[in-house]
PLY file of the C-alpha trace (Angstrom):
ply
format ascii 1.0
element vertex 360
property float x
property float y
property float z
element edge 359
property int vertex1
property int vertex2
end_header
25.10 -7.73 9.59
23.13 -5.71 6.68
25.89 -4.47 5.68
29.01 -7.12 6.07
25.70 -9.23 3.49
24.76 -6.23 1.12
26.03 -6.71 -2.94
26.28 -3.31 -4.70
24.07 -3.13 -7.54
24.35 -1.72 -10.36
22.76 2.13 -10.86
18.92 1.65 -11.49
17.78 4.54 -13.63
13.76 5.25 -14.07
13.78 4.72 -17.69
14.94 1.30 -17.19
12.88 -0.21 -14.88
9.59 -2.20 -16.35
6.01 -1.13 -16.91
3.70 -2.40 -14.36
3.11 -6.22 -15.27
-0.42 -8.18 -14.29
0.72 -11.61 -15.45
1.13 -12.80 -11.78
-1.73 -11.23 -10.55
-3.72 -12.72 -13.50
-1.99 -16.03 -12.74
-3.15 -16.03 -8.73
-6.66 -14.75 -9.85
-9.86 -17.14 -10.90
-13.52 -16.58 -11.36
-13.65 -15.90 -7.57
-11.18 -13.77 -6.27
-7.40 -13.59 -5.76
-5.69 -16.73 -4.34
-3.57 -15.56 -1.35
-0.40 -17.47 -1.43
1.99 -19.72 -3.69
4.79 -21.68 -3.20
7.28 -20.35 -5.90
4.77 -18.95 -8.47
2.49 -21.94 -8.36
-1.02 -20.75 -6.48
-1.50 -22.96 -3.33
-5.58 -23.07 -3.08
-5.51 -25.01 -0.41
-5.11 -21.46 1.59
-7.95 -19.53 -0.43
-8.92 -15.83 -0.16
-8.93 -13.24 1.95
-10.38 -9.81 1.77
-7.03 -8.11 2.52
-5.77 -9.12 -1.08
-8.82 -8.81 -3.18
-9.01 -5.26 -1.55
-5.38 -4.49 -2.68
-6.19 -5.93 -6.21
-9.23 -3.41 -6.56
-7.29 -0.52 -5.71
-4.06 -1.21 -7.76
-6.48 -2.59 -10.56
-8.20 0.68 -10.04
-5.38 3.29 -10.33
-4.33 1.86 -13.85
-4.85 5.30 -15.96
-5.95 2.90 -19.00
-6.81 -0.32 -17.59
-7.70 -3.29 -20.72
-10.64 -5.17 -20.63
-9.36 -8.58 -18.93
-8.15 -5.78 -16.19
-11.29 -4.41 -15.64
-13.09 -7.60 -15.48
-10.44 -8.70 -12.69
-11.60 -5.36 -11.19
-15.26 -6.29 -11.15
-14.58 -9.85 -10.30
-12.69 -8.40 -7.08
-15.81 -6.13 -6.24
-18.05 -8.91 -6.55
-15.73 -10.15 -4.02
-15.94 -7.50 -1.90
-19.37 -7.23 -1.82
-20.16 -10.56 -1.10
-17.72 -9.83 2.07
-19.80 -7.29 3.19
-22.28 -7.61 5.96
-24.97 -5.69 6.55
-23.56 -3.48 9.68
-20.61 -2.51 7.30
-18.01 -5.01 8.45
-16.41 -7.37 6.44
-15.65 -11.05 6.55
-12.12 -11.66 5.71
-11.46 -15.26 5.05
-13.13 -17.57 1.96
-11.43 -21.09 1.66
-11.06 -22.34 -2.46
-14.65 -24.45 -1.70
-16.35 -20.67 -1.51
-17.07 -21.35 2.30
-16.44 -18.20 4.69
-14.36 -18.99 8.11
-15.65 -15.63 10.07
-18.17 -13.47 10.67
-18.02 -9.24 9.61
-15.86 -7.56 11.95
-13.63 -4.56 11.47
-10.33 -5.92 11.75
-7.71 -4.39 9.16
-9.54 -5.83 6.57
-12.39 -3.71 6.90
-10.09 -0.95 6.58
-8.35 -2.40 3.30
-11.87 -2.98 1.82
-13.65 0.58 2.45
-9.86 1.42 0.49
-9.80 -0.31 -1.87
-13.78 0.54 -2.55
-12.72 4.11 -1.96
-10.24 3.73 -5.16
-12.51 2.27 -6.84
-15.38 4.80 -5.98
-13.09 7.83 -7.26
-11.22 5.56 -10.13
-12.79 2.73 -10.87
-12.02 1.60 -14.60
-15.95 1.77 -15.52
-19.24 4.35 -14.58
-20.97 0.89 -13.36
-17.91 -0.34 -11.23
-17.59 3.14 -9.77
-21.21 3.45 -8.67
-21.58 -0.01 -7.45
-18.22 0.29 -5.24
-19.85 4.10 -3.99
-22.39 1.43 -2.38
-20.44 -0.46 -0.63
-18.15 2.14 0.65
-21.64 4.36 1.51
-22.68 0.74 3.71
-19.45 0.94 5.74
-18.38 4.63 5.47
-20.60 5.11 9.59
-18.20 1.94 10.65
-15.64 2.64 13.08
-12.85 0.44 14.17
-10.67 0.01 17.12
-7.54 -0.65 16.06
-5.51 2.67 14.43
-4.04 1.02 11.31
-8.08 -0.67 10.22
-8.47 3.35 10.49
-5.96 4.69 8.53
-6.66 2.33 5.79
-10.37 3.41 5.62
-9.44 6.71 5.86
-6.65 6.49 2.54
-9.94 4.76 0.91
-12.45 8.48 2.25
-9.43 10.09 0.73
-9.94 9.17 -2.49
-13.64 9.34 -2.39
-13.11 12.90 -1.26
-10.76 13.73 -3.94
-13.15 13.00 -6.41
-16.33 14.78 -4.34
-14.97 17.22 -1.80
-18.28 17.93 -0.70
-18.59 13.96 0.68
-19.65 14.96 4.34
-19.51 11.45 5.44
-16.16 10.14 3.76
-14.69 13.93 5.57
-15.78 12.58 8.98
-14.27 8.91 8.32
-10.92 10.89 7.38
-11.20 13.07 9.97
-11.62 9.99 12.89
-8.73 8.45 11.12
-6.71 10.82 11.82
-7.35 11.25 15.24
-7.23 7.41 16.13
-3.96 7.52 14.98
-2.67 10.65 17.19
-0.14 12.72 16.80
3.73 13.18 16.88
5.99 13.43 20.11
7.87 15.62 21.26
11.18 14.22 21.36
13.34 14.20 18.91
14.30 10.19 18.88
10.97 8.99 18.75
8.52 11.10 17.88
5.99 8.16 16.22
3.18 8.05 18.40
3.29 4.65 18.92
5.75 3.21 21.40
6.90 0.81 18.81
7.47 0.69 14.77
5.08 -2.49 13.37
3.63 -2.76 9.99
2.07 -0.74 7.29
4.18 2.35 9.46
4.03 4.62 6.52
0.05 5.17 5.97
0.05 6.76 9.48
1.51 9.75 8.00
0.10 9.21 4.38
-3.39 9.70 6.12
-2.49 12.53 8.18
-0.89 14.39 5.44
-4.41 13.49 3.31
-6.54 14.80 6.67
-4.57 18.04 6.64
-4.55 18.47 2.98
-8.72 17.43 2.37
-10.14 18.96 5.53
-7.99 22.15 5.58
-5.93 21.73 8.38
-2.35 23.04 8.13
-1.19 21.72 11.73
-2.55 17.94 10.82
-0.73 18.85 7.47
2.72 19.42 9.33
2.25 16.55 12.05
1.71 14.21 8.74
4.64 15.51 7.26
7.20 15.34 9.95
6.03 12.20 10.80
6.65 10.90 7.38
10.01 12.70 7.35
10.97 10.78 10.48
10.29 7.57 9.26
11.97 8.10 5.83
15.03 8.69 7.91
14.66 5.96 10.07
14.34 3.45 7.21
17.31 4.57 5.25
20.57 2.20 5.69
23.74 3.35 3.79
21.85 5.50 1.29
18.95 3.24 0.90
15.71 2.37 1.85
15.62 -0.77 4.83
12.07 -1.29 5.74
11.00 -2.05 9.58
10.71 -5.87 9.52
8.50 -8.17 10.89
8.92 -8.11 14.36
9.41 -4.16 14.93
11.87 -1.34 15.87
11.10 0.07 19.41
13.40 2.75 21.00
16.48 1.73 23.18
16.90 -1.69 21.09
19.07 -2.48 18.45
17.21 -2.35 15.19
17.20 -5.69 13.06
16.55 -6.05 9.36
14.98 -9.21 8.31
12.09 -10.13 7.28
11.64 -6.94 5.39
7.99 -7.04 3.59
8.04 -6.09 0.49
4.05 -4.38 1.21
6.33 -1.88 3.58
8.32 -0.73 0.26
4.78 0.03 -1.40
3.58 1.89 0.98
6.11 4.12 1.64
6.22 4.65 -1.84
2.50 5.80 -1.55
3.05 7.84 1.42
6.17 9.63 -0.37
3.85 10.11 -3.52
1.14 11.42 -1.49
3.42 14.33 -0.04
5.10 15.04 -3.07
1.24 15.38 -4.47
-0.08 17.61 -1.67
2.91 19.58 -1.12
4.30 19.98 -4.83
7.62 19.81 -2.99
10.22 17.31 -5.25
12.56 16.40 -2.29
9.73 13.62 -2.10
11.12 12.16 -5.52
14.22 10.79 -3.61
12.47 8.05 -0.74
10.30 7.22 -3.51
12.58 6.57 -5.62
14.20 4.24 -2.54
11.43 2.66 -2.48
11.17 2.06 -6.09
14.71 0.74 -6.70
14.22 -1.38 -3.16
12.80 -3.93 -5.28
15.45 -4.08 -8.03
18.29 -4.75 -5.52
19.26 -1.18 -3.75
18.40 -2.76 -0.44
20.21 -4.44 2.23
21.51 -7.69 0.60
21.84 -6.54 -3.03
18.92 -8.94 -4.00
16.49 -8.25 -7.19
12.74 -8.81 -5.32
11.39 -9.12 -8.34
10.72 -12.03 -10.83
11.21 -10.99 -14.43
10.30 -14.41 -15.45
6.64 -14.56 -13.90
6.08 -10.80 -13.35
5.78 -11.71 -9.64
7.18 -10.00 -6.40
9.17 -12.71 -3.95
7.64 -12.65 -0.29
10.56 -11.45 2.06
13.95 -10.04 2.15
15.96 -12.30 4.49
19.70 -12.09 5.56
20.57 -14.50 3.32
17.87 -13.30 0.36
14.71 -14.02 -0.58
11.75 -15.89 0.46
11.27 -17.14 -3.18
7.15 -17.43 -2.92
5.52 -14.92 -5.05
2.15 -14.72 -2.96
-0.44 -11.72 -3.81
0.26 -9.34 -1.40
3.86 -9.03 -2.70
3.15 -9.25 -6.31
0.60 -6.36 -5.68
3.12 -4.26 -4.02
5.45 -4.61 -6.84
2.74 -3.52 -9.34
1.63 -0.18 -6.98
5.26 0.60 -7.31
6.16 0.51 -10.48
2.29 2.21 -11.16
4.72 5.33 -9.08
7.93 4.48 -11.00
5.69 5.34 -14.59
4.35 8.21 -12.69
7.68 9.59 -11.60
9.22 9.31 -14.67
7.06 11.29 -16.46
7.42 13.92 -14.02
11.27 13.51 -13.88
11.16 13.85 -17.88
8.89 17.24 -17.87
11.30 18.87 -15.77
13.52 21.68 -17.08
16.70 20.38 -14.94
17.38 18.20 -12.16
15.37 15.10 -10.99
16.06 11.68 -10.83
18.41 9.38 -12.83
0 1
1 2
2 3
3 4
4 5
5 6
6 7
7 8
8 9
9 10
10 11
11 12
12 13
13 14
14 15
15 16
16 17
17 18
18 19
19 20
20 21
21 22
22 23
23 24
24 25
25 26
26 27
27 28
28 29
29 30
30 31
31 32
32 33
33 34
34 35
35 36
36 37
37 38
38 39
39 40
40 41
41 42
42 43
43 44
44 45
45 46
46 47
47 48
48 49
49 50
50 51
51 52
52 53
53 54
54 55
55 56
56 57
57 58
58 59
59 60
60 61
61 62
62 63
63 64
64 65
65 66
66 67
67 68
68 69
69 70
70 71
71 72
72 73
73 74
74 75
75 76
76 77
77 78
78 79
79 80
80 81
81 82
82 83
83 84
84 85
85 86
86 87
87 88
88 89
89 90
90 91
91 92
92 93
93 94
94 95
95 96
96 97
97 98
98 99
99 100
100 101
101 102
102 103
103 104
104 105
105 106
106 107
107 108
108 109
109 110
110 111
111 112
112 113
113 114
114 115
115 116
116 117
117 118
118 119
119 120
120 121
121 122
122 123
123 124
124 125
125 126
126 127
127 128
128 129
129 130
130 131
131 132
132 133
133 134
134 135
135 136
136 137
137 138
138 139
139 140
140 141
141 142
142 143
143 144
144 145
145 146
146 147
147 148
148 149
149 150
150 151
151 152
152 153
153 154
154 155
155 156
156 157
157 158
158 159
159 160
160 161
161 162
162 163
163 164
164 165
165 166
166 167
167 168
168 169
169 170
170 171
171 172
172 173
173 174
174 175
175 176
176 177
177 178
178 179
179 180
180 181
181 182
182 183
183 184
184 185
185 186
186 187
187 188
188 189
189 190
190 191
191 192
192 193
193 194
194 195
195 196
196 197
197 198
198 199
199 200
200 201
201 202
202 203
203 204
204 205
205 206
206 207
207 208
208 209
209 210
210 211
211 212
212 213
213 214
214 215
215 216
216 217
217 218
218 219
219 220
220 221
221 222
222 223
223 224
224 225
225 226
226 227
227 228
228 229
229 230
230 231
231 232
232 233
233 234
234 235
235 236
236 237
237 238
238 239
239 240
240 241
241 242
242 243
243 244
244 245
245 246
246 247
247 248
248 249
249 250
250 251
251 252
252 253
253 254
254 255
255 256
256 257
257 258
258 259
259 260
260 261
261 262
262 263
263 264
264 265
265 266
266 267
267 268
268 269
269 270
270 271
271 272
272 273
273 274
274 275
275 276
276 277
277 278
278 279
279 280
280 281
281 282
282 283
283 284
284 285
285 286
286 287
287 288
288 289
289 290
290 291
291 292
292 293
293 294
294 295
295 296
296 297
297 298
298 299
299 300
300 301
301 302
302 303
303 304
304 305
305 306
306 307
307 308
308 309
309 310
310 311
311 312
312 313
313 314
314 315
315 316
316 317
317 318
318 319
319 320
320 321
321 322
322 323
323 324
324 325
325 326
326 327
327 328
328 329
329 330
330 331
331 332
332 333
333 334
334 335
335 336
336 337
337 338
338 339
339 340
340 341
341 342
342 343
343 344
344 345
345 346
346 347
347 348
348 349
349 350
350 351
351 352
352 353
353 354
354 355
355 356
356 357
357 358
358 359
């Protein structure tokens, strides 16, 4: 059906796509945090916060290379966030409605993951000495924390990544990394399915991003391969006709037929991270072409031809569906737009360096 639905587009070249716009994110964002949703690019308050998006608004805010000053005070107004969230085992609420009241107690659902990442980023990168120091604290609160479920892990454990990138010597971010990796196991053995999951959900590609991080950080060459192959595997299993098609909401799961919609456009991001992160650790270039699937997933090379992007409000729409987009532009989308294009700038300054060869 992908296919019979798909428009060609036209050839998207690196040099043509956009910088990395905040006016959406700026737009969902008020003195307390980021507002989750919005119907078209109106915010809808009425659904509030939650830590998941502030924590993906510190990071991205965090890798900007040369951040202004309303971006870094969106980047302290998001720790403030965060460490308001915090309890004082480590967890993390996750849920403030617009009247500023919290709906749960700390736990260490995914969110607790996304926050010790996104105060990891901000740890190693944060766009100011104070921000950096104060988000050390927090992460330092929740860096003993362990969760239960494998993808709360692997986010924590991209977040110890970058604190240990910045300090190798970090004993306690090495044993979060180190746990992450092992909660999320290792590849199969056969051939077909070698995930180590017996199905294909969300957020699929920081399995192997923190694998390949584990191996790289804590010098461990067969974590290093497992991470690798696993990303490999899932690179091909996502491509459709020579581009990327994300697993949907809903799943792949061996022995049934795979279908397409709703791709998320937060699965594009992070296999765009992922592909970044081996091309990084490995210095290998054959990484440059599923990023740059991932890249040009948003500007139509994906299964229905359509543009995800909103040149108009600088937001991201929510979904890829048969019959195209979900035409919200809530914060989790607009913020994997931005973390994309952030690898877009970043590739095409390698691409341009090169002596031959690269991408278009």
């Amino acid at each position: 059906m992908g296919l019979s639905l798909r428009l060609v587009p036209p050839p998207i070249r690196l040099n043509d796509l956009p910088s990395p716009r905040w006016d959406h994110v700026f737009r969902l964002s008020d003195d307390t945090g980021l507002l989750e949703h919005a119907r078209n690019a109106i915010a809808r308050r009425e659904h509030g916060y939650c830590v998941d998006d502030v924590s993906r608004g510190l990071l991205v805010a965090s890798r900007e290379p040369r951040p202004g000053p309303d971006l870094v005070r969106l980047a302290e107004r998001y720790l403030a966030f965060l460490t308001h969230a915090q309890g004082a085992d480590g967890g993390f609420r996750n849920r403030l409605s617009y009247d500023r009241r919290w709906l749960d107690e700390p736990s260490f659902g995914d969110w607790w993951g996304r926050a010790m990442w996104g105060l990891g980023t901000a740890a190693a990168r944060g766009p100011s000495a104070w921000i950096r120091r104060e988000a050390a604290n927090a992460f330092r609160q929740g860096v003993a924390c362990r969760s239960t479920w494998p993808r709360a892990m692997a986010f924590a454990g991209l977040g110890a990544a970058e604190v240990l990138r910045a300090d190798p010597h970090d004993r306690a971010a090495a044993d979060l990394l180190g746990d992450a990796a092992t909660a999320i196991g290792t590849p199969g053995p056969d051939p077909e399915w070698i995930w180590p999951e017996p199905e294909l959900t969300y957020a699929n590609p920081a399995l192997p991003e923190v694998i390949i991080s584990a191996g790289d950080l804590l010098g461990d060459e067969g974590l290093l391969t497992d991470g690798l192959r696993m990303l490999t595997w899932l690179c091909r299993m996502q491509e459709n006709d020579g581009h990327l098609s994300t697993v949907p909401v809903g799943g792949w799961r061996p022995g049934v037929p795979r279908h397409r919609y709703d791709q998320q456009p937060i699965e594009a991001a992070a296999t765009a991270d992922a592909c970044a992160t081996a091309a990084a650790v490995t210095g290998d270039d054959g990484w440059d072409a599923p990023l740059f699937q991932a890249i040009a997933w948003f500007f139509g090379d994906n299964d229905t031809g359509t543009v995800m992007s909103d040149s108009e409000t600088g937001g991201c729409y929510d979904g890829l569906k048969a019959n195209g987009p979900n035409v919200n532009q809530g914060a989790e989308s607009t913020l994997a737009l931005v973390s994309t294009l952030q690898h877009a700038r970043t590739l095409a300054s390698r691409s341009a360096t090169r002596p031959s060869g690269g991408l278009a």
